[in-house]
C-alpha positions in Angstrom: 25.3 110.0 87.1 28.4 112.2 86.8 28.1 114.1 89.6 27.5 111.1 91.6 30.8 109.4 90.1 32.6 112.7 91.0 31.5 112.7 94.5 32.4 109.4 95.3 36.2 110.2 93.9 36.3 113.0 96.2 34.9 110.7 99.0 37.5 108.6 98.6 40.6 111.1 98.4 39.4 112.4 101.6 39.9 108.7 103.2 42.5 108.3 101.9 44.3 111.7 103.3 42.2 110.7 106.6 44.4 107.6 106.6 47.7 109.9 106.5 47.8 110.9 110.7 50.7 111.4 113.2 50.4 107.2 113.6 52.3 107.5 109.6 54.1 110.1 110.5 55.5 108.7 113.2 56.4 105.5 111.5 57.7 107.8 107.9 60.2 109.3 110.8 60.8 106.5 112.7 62.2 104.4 109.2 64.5 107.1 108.5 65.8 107.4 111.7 67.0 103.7 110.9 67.9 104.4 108.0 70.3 107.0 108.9 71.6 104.5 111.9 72.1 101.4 108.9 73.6 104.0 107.3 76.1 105.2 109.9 77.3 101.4 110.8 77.3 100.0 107.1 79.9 103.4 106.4 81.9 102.4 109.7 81.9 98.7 109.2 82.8 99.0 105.3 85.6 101.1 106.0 86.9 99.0 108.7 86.6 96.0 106.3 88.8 97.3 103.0 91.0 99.2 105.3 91.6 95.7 107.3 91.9 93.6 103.9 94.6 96.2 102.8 96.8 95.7 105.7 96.3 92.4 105.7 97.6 91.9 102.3 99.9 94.7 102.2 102.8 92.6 101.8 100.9 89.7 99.1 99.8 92.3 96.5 102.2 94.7 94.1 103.5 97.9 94.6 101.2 99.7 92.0 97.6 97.9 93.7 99.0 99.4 97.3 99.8 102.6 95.2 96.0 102.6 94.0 94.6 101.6 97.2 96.3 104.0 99.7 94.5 106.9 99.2 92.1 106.7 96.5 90.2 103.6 97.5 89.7 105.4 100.6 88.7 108.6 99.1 86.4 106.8 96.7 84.4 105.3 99.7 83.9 108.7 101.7 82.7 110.2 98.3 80.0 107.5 97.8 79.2 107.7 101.7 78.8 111.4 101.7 76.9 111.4 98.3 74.4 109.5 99.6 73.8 110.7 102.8 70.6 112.3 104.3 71.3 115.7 105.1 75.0 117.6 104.9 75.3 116.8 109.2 75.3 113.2 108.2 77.6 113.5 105.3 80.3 115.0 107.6 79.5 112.3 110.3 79.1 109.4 108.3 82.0 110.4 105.6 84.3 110.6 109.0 83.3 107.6 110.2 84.3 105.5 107.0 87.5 107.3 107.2 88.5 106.7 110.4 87.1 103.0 110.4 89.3 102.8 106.9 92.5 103.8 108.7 92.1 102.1 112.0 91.5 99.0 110.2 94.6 99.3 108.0 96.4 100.0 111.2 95.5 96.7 112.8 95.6 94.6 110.2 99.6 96.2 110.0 100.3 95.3 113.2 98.5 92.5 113.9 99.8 90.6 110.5 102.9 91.8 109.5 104.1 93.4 113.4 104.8 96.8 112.0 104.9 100.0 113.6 101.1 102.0 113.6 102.4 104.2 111.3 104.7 102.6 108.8 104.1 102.9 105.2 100.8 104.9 106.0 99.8 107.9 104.1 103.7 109.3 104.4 103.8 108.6 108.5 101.4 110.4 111.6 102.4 113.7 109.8 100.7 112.5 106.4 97.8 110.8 108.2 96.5 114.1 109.9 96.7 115.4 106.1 95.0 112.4 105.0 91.9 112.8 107.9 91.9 116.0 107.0 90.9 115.4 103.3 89.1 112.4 103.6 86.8 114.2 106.2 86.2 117.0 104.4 85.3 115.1 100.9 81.7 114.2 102.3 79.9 117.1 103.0 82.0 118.4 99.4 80.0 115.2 97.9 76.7 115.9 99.1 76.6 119.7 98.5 77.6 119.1 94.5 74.4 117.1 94.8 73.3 120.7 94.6 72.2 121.8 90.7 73.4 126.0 91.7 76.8 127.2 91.0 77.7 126.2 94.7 77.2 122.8 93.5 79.5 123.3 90.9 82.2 125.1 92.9 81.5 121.5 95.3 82.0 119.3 92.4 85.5 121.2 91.7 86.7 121.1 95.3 85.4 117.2 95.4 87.4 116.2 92.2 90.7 119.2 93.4 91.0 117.0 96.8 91.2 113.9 94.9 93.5 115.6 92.2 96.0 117.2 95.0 97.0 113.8 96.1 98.0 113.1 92.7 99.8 116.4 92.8 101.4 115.9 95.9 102.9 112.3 94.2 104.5 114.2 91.4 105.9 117.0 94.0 108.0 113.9 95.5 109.1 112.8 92.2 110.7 116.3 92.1 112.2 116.0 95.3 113.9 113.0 94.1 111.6 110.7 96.5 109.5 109.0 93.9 108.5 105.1 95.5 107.4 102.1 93.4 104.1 102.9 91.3 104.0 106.2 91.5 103.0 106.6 88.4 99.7 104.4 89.2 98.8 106.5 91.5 99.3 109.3 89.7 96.8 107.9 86.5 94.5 106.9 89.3 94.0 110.2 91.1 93.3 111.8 87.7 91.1 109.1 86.7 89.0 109.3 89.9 88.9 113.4 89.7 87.2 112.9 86.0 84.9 110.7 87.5 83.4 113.0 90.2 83.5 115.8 87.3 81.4 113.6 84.7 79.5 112.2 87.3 78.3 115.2 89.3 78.6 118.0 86.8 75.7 117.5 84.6 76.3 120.2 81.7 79.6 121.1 79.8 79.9 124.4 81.4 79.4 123.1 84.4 82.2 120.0 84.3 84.4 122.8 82.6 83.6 125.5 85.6 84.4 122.4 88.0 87.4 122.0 86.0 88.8 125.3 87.0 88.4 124.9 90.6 89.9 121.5 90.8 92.7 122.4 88.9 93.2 126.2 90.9 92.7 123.8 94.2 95.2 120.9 93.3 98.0 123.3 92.0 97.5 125.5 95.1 97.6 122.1 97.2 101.1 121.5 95.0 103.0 124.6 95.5 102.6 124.3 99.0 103.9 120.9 99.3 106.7 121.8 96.8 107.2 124.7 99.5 107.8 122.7 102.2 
């Protein structure tokens, strides 16, 4: 009676791997190749949505909220997008495109609502806004390799929170040039908030947050010096 038990549990494993052919296969690839295309347009769209509504009420809202939201809400998105992203390809791809959809929506909204120049008032003029690309392209691929649970992870999760922190940096570098603008210091306590959020959030152990630590701070003060330099 056992044995016939046991055979028919075998028997009907072996349908059920039988039911697992190229036709499932096919179908496994086929949803996450729409995934990965949701994906791609969600990151585009979203960017080009709180970029738009920031231009838009760029001139409504106070000095410390535009302080908060140009960069860190934007830095903020391309972190979650590249977190989450398939594979570190799509990461770079899809972390791009929600910075760039960001920015070009903040641009139109600028000039189509208040009439002002591309560049006015954005990430320090075209000069700053290469920087800012820059940074906000490289933070996905940083945000999907501290997904990693090896010490490159770790050395990912620094870099990930020392981009966030150099903008911070950079802020207090104008305040000793004597350039400091109106909420400064909000987005100041906002880019160090955001850098202990990436640390806590992707480091998992204490030596890891504090070896993270390190490499954000050596980054971000790196990142300072040479903006104090020139």
């Amino acid at each position: 009676m056992a044995w016939a038990f046991v055979k028919a549990k075998q028997k009907r494993r072996k349908d059920k791997v039988s039911n697992i052919g190229p036709d499932q296969d096919y179908v496994a690839l086929d949803r996450r190749e729409r995934r990965i295309q949701w994906y791609m347009v969600a990151s585009l769209v979203v960017g080009a949505l709180i970029g738009g509504l920031g231009g838009g009420l760029a001139e409504i809202v106070p000095e410390w909220v535009l302080s908060i939201y140009d960069p860190f809400i934007f830095m903020a998105l391309t972190v979650v997008v590249g977190w989450n992203a398939a594979s570190f390809g799509w990461s770079l791809v899809n972390g791009a495109l929600a910075a760039f959809g960001s920015l070009v929506g903040q641009i139109m909204a600028s000039v189509a609502v208040h009439g002002l120049s591309p560049f006015d008032g954005l990430a320090g003029g075209a000069s700053g806004l290469n920087v800012l690309l820059l940074a906000l392209t490289v933070l996905g691929p940083l945000a999907y390799l501290a997904n990693r649970t090896d010490g490159w992870g770790v050395v990912a999760c620094g870099m990930t929170a020392g981009v966030v922190l150099g903008e911070a940096v950079e802020e207090l570098v104008h305040l000793l040039h004597g350039q400091p603008y109106q909420g400064w210091q909000w987005a100041v306590g906002t880019g160090f908030a955001l850098a202990a959020v990436i640390l806590l959030v992707f480091a998992r152990r204490a030596a890891a947050r504090l070896y993270a630590l390190l490499v954000a701070m050596a980054y971000s003060s790196s990142y300072g010096m040479l903006a104090l330099a020139l």
